[in-house]
N, C-alpha and C positions, 0 to 999 in steps of 0.2 A: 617190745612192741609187736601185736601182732602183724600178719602179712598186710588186712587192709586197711589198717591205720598207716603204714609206710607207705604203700600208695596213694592214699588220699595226701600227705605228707611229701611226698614227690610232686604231685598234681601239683596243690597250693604255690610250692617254690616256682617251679616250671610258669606260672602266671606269672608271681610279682616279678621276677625277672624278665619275662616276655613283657608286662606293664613298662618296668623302667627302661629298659632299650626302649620302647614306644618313645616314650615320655621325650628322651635324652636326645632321637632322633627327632623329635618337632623342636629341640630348644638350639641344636646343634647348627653349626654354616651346613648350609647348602651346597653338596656337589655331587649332582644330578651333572649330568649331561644337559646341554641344551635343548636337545630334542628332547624331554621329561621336561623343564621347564616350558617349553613350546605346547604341549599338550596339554596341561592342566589349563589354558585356559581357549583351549576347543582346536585351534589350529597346528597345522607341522610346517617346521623352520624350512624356507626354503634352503633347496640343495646349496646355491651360490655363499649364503651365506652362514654355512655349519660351520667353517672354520671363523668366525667372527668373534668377538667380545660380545657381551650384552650385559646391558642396563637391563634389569626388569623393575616395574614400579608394581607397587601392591597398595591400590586403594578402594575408593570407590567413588561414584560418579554423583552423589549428593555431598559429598565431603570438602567442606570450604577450602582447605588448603589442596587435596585435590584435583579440586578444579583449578586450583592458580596452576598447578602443575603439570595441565592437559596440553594449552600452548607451547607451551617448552618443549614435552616431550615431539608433539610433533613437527615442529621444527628442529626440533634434533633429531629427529626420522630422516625428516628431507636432505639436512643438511651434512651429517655424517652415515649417509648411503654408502655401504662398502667398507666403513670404519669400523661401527659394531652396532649391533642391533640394539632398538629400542621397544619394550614390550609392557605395553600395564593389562593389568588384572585386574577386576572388582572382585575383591573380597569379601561383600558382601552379597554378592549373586554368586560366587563359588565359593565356598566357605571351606571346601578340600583344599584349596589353594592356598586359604589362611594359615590352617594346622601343618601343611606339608612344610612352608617357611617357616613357621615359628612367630607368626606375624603378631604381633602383640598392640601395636598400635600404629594407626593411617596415615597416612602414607609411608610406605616403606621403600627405600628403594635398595635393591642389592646389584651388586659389579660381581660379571661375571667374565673369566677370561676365555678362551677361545677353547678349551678343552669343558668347560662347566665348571669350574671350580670356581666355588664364592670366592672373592679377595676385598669385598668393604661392602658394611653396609649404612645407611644410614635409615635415623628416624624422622621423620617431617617435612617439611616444603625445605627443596632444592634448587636454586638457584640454577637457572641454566651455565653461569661463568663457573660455578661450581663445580658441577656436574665437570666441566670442559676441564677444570684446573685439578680431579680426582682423578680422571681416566690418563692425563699426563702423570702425574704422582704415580697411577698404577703401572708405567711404561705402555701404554699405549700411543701409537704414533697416528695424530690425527693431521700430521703437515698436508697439506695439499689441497685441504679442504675448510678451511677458515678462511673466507674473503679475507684478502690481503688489506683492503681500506684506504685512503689515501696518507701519504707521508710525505711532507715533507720537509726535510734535515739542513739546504739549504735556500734563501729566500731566490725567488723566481727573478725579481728584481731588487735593487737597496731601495730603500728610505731616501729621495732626494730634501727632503724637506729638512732644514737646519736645526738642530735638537733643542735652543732656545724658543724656536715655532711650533714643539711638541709640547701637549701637558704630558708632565711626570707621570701621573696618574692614568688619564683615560685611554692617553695615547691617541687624542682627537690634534685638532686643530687647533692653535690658541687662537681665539678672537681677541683682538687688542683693546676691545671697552667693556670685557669682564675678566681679562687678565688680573692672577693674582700671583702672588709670589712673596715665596718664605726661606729667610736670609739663615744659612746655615755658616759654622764655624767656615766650612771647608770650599763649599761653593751654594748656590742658589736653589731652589726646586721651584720652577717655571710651570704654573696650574691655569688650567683655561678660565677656570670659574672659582666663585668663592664654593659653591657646591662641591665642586672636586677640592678644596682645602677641607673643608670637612671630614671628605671618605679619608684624605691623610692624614688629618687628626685624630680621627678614630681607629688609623691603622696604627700609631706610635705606642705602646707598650706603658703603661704609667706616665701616661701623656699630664701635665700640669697644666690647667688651662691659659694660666695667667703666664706661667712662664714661655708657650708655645705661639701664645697670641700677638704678644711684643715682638716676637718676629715675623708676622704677616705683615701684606702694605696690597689693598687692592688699587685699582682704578679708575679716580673719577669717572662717571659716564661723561659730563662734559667736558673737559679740558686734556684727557686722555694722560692726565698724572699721576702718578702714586701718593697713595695717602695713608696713610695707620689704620686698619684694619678696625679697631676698637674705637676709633673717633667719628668713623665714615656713618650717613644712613643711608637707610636700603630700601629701594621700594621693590617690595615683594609680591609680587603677581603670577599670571600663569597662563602659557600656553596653548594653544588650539587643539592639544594632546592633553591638558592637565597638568602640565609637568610644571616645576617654580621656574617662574624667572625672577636674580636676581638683579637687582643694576643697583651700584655706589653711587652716592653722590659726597664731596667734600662737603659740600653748604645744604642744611636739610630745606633751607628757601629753594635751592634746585633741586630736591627730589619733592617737594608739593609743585612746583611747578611741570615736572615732568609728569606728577600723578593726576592733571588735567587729560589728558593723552594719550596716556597710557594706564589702565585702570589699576589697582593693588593695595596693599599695606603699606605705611613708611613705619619702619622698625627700627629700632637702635642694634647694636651688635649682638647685645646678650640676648634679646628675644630672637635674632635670627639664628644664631649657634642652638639655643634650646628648639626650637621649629626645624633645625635642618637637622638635629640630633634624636628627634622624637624618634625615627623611625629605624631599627637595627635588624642585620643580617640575624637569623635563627643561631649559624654556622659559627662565622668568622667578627660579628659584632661590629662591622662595618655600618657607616649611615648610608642609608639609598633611602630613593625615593622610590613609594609602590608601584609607580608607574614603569620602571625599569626594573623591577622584578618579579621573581618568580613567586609565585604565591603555593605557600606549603602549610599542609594542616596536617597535626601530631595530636591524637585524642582530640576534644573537645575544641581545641587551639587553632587560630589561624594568625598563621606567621610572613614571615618574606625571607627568601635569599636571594641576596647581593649579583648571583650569576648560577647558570645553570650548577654546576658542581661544587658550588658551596650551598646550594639548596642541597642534592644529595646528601650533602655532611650533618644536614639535621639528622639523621637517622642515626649515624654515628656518636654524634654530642651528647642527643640526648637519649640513647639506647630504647628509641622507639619509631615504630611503623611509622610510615607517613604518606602522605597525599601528596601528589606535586602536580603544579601547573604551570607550564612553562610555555614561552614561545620560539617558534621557530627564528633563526637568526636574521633572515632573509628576510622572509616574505608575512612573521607573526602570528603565522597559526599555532592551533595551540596542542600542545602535548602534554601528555597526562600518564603521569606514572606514579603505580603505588607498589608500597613494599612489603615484605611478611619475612621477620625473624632475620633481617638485617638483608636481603633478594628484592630480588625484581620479581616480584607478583604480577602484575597485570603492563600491560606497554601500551597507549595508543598513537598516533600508529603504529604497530608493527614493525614499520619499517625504518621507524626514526634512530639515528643514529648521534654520536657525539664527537664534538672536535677540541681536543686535550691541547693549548696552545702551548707550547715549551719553547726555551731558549738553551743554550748552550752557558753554563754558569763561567765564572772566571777558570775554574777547575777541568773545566771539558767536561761537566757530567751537565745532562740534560732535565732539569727545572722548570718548576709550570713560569708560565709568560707572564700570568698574574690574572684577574680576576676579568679584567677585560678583554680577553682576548680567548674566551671559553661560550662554548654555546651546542645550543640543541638542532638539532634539523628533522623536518619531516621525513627525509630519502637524502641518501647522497648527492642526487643529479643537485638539489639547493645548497648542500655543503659545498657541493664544485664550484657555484658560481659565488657564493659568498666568497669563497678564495680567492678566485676570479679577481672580487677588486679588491685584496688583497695582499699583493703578488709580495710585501716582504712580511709576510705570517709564515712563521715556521710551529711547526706542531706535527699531529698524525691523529689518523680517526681512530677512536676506540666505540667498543659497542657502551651504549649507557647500563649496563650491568656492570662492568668494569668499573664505570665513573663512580658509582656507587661502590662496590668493593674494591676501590682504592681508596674510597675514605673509610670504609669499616675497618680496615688494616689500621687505622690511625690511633697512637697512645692519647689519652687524654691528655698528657704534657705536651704531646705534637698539636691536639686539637687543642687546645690553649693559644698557640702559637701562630696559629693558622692565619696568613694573610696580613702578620702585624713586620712591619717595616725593619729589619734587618735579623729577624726571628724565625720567619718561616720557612723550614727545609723540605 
């Protein structure tokens, strides 16, 4: 080979090798230094915070998921100030910034630790409990700076009220001329309303109708006696809220008589079981009525869950996005949250928070309370006073991200199980 054939031959190689290092270094982790991160997208890291971790996010500002992901971030600005920095990028307005990370598809978020060294990255909407539960994984200590929330382990005051005067179920009041009650091997289950024997029949596992039925016994409205459950009628009406009211009568001559008086339906058992069965939790397949829940739409669908965090669990069940409308526990305002890729996309308000009720199980391990004793709030100061006249609730507040990624964590055998009567762990 002559001399400039071998150099043109040098030349060529000396490219594709300078090409593939290119190449290898846009497909490669990232570990620039902070300050090289800080610069591609126009500003320099302040001094205070060079020794810091960072989150950087690489997206762009038309990008649907994106934008789910602008609120997060900055409220993970405000709220882990001093912990590690939080930075996004449009990647479509610097397009050096795209090629430098190797950024292949939007949103991108990569963890960086306090030196620049990448340590995770991910592709797509991040959940801010996410985000929180990665940077713990990566050993980052964010203690100190996560509102603490309210907790509490033991009740303020006891329960004076005799537990035969408690429904098993709602944990209301029993009124003694809708009291019902379902005779067990072992002992009794004392239910305020035939309405609440329902949500318990629908929590039982391979419930038989015919064999579960023969053990209820409601109470006449007039003569304040127990009767068979299947023999009684019902005059079924409703409310200045909407909501059913039911009332037994042993003689259906005293429930047309009361239906002068009082306006509704007289039913027999099996239309009132089919009508109070019509309508099922998304989640846990419990019966409620719409008026007491939360109202949740999944694609085209518009559904109900039973209590704020078994609405959550629609998203789990049914491995899709969802819409939710909830009210505040207290005062009924309404809250609205939707989700993206099993997260918290959007929140309103902001500032609304959740109260995870638990109990202490026979075990000493701590157990949700049950489906009554869960709920949303617009702000803390309303979680407080809902507590307030609650003084033997025991629980602790979690942010509703959490509520939702503790039900995403659930097996389909767990979510099977969910909320049914000696099943659910």
């Amino acid at each position: 080979m002559n001399t400039p054939s071998k150099i043109l031959t040098v030349i060529v190689l000396a490219a594709a090798v300078a090409a593939a290092v290119a190449l290898k270094k846009s497909k490669a982790p990232v570990e620039a230094n902070l300050s090289t991160a800080t610069a591609v997208s126009g500003g320099a890291a302040p001094a205070a915070e060079a020794h810091l971790p960072k989150l950087l996010d690489l997206g762009a500002d038309k990008c649907i998921p994106c934008k789910a992901m602008a609120p997060i971030l900055e409220a993970l600005k405000k709220d882990y100030a001093g912990k590690f920095q939080v930075e996004f990028i449009d990647v479509w307005k610097n397009e050096g910034a795209g090629k430098q990370y190797g950024i292949e598809m939007i949103p991108t978020q990569i963890f960086f630790d306090a030196r620049g060294k990448e340590l995770f990255r991910h592709t797509g909407f991040y959940g801010r409990e996410d985000i929180l539960g990665k940077w713990k994984e990566l050993g980052v200590d964010l203690s100190g700076k996560q509102p603490a929330g309210i907790v509490r382990e033991t009740p303020i005051a006891a329960d004076p009220r005799p537990r035969e005067s408690v429904c098993f179920m709602c944990d209301e009041d029993i009124v003694p001329k809708t009291k019902a009650i379902v005779k067990g091997q072992a002992e009794q289950r004392v239910l305020c309303s035939p309405h609440c024997y329902f949500i318990y029949f629908s929590s039982i596992v391979g419930a038989d109708p015919k064999s579960e039925e023969a053990k209820v016994s409601v109470t006449d409205w007039v003569s304040g006696k127990l009767v068979a459950a299947t023999t009684a009628s019902y005059l079924y009406g409703m409310d200045a809220k909407g909501r059913p009211t039911i009332k037994a009568f042993a003689e259906k001559e005293a429930a047309t008589k009361e239906q002068q008086s009082s306006p509704g339906n007289l039913l027999a058992w099996d239309m009132l079981r089919s009508k109070e069965l019509a309508t099922r939790c998304a989640f846990c397949d419990r019966a409620v009525y719409p008026e007491d829940a939360c109202g949740v739409k999944f694609g085209t669908t518009h559904g109900h869950g039973c209590c704020t965090h078994c609405t959550m669990g629609v998203a789990a069940r049914l491995k899709q996005d969802i819409e939710v409308e909830a009210k505040d526990g207290l005062t009924g305002e309404p809250i609205r949250v939707k989700t993206l890729n099993g997260m918290i996309a959007s929140l309103e308000p902001a500032t609304a928070t959740a109260w995870f009720g638990q109990k202490k199980s026979p075990e000493g391990k701590w157990v949700s309370a049950g489906c009554f004793k869960q709920g949303f709030f617009v702000n803390e100061a309303n979680l407080q006073k809902w507590l307030d006249a609650r003084p033997a609730m025991t629980g602790r507040q979690i942010t509703i991200a959490q509520a939702l990624a503790d039900k995403m964590k659930l097996t389909p055998e767990q979510i099977a199980k969910a909320c049914k009567l000696g099943e659910c762990k």
